[in-house]
C-alpha positions, 0 to 999 in steps of 0.5 A: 325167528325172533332173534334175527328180527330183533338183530335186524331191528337193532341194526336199522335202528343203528343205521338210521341213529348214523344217518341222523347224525350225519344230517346233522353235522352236515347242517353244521357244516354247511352253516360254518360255511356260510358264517366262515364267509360273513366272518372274513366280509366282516373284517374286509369292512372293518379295514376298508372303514379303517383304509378310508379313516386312515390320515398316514400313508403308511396306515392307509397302505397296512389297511388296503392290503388288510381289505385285499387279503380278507376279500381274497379270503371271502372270494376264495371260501366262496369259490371253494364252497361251491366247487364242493356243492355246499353253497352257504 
């Protein structure tokens, strides 16, 4: 009947407007991943440029352990990231 074609018309078409959202945040999502990882290789840099510039033993000791924490950071996205098979 022309009823259920057109209840079944505008369900497929819910269904598929779903799966092209999903698409899409699933794109996001998997960017954000990658740009989680660039954000904390980018602060490891920026305190592994201030270790090295760093004349006082107290600042070269802040900045090292600045350089080990946003590598552990990057490692560990990394590692969790693929572990969820999203690989930025």
């Amino acid at each position: 009947s022309t009823h259920s074609d057109l209840v079944y018309r505008v369900n497929w078409l819910k269904a598929k407007a779903r799966w092209s959202r999903w698409q899409e945040e699933l794109t996001l999502v998997r960017h954000e991943m990658g740009w989680t990882i660039n954000w904390f290789k980018y602060h490891q840099k920026e305190w592994n440029r201030r270790w090295q510039q760093a004349t006082r033993p107290g600042h070269q000791a802040f900045a090292y352990q600045q350089v080990m924490m946003w590598g552990r950071f990057a490692q560990e996205a990394e590692k969790a990231f693929n572990q969820c098979g999203f690989v930025p």
